[in-house]
N, C-alpha and C positions, 0 to 999 in steps of 0.2 A: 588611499590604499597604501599600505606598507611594503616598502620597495625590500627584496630579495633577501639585502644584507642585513634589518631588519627584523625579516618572518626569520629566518636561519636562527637571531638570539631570541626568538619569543617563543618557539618551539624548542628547544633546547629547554627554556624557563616552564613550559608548559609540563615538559617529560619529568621535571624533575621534584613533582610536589605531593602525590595522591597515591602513590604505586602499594602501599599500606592500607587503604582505608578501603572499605566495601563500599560499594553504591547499596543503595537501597536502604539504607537503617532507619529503621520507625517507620516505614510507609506501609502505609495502609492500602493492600490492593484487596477486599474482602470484600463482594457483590452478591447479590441474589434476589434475583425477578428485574429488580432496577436497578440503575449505579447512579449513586451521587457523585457531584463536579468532582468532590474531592477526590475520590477514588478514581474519578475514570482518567484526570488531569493526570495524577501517578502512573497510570497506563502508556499516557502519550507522553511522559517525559523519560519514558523508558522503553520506546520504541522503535525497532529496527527493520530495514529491508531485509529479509530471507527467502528472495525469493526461489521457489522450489524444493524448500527444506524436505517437507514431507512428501517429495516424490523420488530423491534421494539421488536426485542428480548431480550434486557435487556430495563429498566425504561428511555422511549423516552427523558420524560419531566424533569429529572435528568441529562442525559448526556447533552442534552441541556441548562442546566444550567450551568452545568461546561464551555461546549464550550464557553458560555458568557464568565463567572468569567474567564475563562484562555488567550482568545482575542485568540483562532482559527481560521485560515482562512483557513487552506486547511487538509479536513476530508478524510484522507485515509480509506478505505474498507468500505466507508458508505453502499455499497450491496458487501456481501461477499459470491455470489451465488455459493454453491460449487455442483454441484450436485442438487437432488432435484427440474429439470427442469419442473415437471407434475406441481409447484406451480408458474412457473413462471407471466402468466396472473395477476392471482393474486395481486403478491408480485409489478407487476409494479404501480398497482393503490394507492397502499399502499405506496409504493417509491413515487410517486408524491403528496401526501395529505401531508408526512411526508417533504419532500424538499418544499415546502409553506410553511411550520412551520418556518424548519430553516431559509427560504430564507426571512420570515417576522423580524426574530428576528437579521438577517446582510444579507444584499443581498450581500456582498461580499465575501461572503464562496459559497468556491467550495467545490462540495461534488464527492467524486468517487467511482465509480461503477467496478468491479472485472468481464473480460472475461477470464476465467482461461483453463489452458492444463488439463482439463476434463471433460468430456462429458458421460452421463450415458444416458441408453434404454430409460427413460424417457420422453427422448426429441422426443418420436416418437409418444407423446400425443399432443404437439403443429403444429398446422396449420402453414403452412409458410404463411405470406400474399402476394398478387399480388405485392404491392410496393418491395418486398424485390428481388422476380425472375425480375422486369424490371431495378430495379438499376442494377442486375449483367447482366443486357444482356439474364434472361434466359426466353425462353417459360413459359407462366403464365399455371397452374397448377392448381388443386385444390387438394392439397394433404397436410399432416406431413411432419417436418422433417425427415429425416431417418438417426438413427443412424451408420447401417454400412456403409454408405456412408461420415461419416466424419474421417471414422477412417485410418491409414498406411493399405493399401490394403496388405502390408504383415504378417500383426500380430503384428507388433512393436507393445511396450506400450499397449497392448491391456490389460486390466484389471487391470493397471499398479497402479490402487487405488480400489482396489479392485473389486467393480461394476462400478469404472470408467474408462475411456480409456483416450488416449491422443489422441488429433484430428489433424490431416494432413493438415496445412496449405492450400496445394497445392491443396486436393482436390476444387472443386465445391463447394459442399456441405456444407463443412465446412466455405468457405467467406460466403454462403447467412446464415448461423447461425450466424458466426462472426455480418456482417451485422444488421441484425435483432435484436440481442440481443444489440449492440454500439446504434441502431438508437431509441429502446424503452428506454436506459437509458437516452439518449436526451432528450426524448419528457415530460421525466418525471421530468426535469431539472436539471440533472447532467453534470457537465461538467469536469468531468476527466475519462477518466479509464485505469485501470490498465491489462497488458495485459498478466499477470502471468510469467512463465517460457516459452516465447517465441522460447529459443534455443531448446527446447524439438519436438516443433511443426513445425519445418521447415528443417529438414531431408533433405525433396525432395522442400526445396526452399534456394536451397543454393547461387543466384546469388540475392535472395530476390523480387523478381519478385512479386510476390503471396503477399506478406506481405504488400509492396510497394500499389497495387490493392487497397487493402483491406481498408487501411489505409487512401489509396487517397478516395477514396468514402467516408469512416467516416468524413474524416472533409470534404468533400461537402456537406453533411448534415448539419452537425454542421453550416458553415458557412450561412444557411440559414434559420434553424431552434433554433439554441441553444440557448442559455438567451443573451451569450456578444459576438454571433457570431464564438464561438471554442471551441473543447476541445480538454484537454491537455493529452495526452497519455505517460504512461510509461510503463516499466515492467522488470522485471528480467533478465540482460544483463550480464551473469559469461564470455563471449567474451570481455566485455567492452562498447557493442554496435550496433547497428544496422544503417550501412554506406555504401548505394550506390550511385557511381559515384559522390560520395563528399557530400553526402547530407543525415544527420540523418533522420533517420525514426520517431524517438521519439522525441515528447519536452521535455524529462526528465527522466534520466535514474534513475532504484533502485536497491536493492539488500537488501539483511540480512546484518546485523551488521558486522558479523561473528567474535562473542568474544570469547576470547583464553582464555581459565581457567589456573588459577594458582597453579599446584598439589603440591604447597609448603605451600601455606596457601590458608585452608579448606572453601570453596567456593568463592574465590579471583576471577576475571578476570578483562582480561584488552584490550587494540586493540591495532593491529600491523598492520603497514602495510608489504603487502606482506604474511600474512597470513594466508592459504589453500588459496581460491580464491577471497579473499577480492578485492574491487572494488576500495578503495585510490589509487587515485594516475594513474589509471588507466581509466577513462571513456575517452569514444571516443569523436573528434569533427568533427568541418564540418559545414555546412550551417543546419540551422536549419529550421524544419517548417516554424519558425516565421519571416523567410529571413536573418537574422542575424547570420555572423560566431564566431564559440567559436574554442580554441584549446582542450577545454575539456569540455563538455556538464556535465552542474551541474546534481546533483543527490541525491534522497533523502536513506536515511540507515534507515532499521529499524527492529523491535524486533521482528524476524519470529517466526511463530510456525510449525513444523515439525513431532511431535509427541516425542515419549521418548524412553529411552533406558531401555532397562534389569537392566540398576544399576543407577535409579536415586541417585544421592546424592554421588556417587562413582566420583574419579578423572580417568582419561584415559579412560570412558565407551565404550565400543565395538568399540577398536581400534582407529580409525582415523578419522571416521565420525564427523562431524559437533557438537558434545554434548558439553556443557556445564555442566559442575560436574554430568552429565547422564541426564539431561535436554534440551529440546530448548529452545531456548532465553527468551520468553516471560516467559515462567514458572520458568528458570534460578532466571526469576530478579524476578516475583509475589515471590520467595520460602526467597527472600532475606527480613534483617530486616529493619525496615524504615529507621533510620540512613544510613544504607547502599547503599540505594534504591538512598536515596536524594544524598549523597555524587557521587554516580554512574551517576546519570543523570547529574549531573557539571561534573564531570570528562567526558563525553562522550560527551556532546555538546564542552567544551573547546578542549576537544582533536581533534576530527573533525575539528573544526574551523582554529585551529593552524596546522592538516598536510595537509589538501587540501581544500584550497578556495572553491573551486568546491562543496564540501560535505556539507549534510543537514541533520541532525537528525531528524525524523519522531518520537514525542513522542509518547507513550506508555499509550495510553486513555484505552482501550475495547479491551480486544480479548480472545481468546480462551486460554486454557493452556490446558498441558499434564503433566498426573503421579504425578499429585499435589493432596493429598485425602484429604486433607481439603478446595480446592477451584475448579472448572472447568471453572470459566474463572478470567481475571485479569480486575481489576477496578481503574482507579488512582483518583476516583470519592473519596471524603470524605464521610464519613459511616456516614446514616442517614435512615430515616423509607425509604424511596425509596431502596437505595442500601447497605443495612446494614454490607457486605462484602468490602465495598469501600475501598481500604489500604490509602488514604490519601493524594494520589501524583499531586493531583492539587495544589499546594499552591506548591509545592518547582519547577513545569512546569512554571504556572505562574510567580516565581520568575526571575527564569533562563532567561524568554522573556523580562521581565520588566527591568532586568540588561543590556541587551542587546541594549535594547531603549534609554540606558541611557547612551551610549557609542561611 
């Protein structure tokens, strides 16, 4: 690892090479019904965290700027609904006014939508609609969701986020939410989503049956209703993947970084493969949605947030857990200095690059942090009357894409 004085001249060397050139030139992001590697590959090497873009929690018309200035295509957690189902209605129409913005300013950015392993009481405020019991085959109703009807009928996971629970694949109840919730982020013109920690959810669908269901309907929809005819689903595979009878479930697998700190020098880390449950090296293949076989199904990495430990800023924080110097990742790198930051995002894209083809760095736009008291979420937006906490890290994103293009 490159000691301080160091990262200081390689960031400095970094800032001063690309600030001219566009990312993206000659790429090919053009799909429809399917995507090929090549195209979808351009997706994930141009793909960011944004998370809550389009619910407009942080300064819409600012991160949209940056999305420009940095030639984004593919907005990870643009709806990062975690909970707080009673606003869902709402936040769709808001999702669709706000996807028309982006979709004027590059109709080639995909933006994705978050169906995550939680589920709160909440969701027993929303009406299920008729379209969603005839997609599953069920008697039309005129009823709520109900939430104890998505949860492990044994208690598993039950409050497992406190007022949240984790939902049972397998039941019923849970595909016509799944459903419901995939088909509204469609209509609103999304076409990715992310399908959280899926190994947490399928307990009682272990031959994938239920997932498989689920899945096949969403892109029947998609294929008839979405902007280019599909969306692209991934989500959290610590298995490596979701493969039956030869045939992925996902177009794209993710996972966390998962960065190893260095308890020799005071806030170092770095990535290993092979590392707690790191995904290098390791994603599944198979015949792909998009009919095409890979032996290892590309995948995007990126900078989770998990919460914090009892000893932010401490090396080894409570054992063995996932912490970075007592931080999650996101907050690990916002706590870092800009030199640092910058020299980190080349080391992490290069690195990925060089150990698995397959792997994609998912930059680090918008998200949440933890046990930071001087920030509660991270910006790589440049600090201006919009977002005056911005740390600065579009110009060294954009550099990183533009050296890329150049190569």
């Amino acid at each position: 690892m490159k000691t301080r004085s160091a990262i200081l001249v390689l960031s400095l060397f970094f800032n001063l090479g690309y600030a001219g050139v566009l990312p993206n030139k000659d790429r090919d992001y053009k799909f429809s019904q399917t995507i090929s590697r090549p195209v979808l590959e351009n997706y994930l090497d141009r793909s960011i965290t944004m998370q809550n873009l389009l619910t407009n929690q942080n300064d819409f018309d600012d991160n949209l700027r940056m999305i420009k200035n940095i030639g984004a295509k593919f907005i990870g957690r643009a709806v990062c609904q975690w909970g707080g189902e009673a606003h869902l209605m709402q936040n769709f129409e808001l999702e669709k006014q706000l996807a028309l913005k982006v979709h004027k300013a590059d109709p080639d950015i995909i933006l994705q939508a978050c169906i995550f392993e939680n589920v709160t009481d909440e969701i027993n405020q929303i009406a299920v609609p008729a379209w969603a019991f005839t997609a599953l085959g069920m008697p039309v109703e005129q009823r709520n969701f109900r939430y104890d009807d998505v949860l492990y009928t044994d208690g598993r996971f039950k409050n497992q986020w406190g007022n949240g629970s984790v939902p049972d694949v397998s039941r019923p109840e849970t595909k016509l939410l799944f459903y419901f919730l995939a088909v509204s982020y469609i209509n609103a013109g999304i076409e990715g989503i992310h399908f959280g920690q899926v190994e947490l959810m399928n307990k009682n669908d272990k031959n994938l049956d239920n997932y498989a269901q689920i899945l096949g309907l969403i892109r029947t929809y998609a294929h008839q209703h979405a902007r280019r005819g599909m969306v692209i689903c991934d989500a959290h595979v610590p298995s490596g993947g979701f493969l039956r009878d030869g045939k992925l479930l996902l177009d794209v697998h993710a996972f966390p970084l998962r960065i190893m700190e260095n308890p020799d020098k005071a806030q170092e880390a770095t990535l290993k493969v092979g590392y707690t449950d790191a995904l290098y090296l390791r994603s599944k293949g198979g015949i792909t949605p998009s009919g095409w076989q890979c032996d290892h199904l590309p995948y995007l990495v990126e900078f989770d947030n998990y919460g914090g430990s009892s000893q932010p800023g401490q090396a080894k924080a409570a054992g063995s857990f996932f912490w970075v110097w007592g931080y999650d990742e996101i907050s690990w790198f916002a706590n870092q200095s800009k030199p640092y930051r910058t020299f980190w995002l080349h080391y992490a894209y290069d690195w990925i690059h060089k150990t698995d083809i397959n792997g994609h760095l998912e930059m680090p736009g918008s998200r949440q942090t933890s046990k930071l008291k001087q920030m509660k979420w991270y910006h790589a937006n440049n600090p201006g009357p919009a977002i005056p906490g911005g740390l600065g890290d579009e110009d060294t994103i954009r550099d990183i894409w533009a050296a890329a293009d150049l190569h």
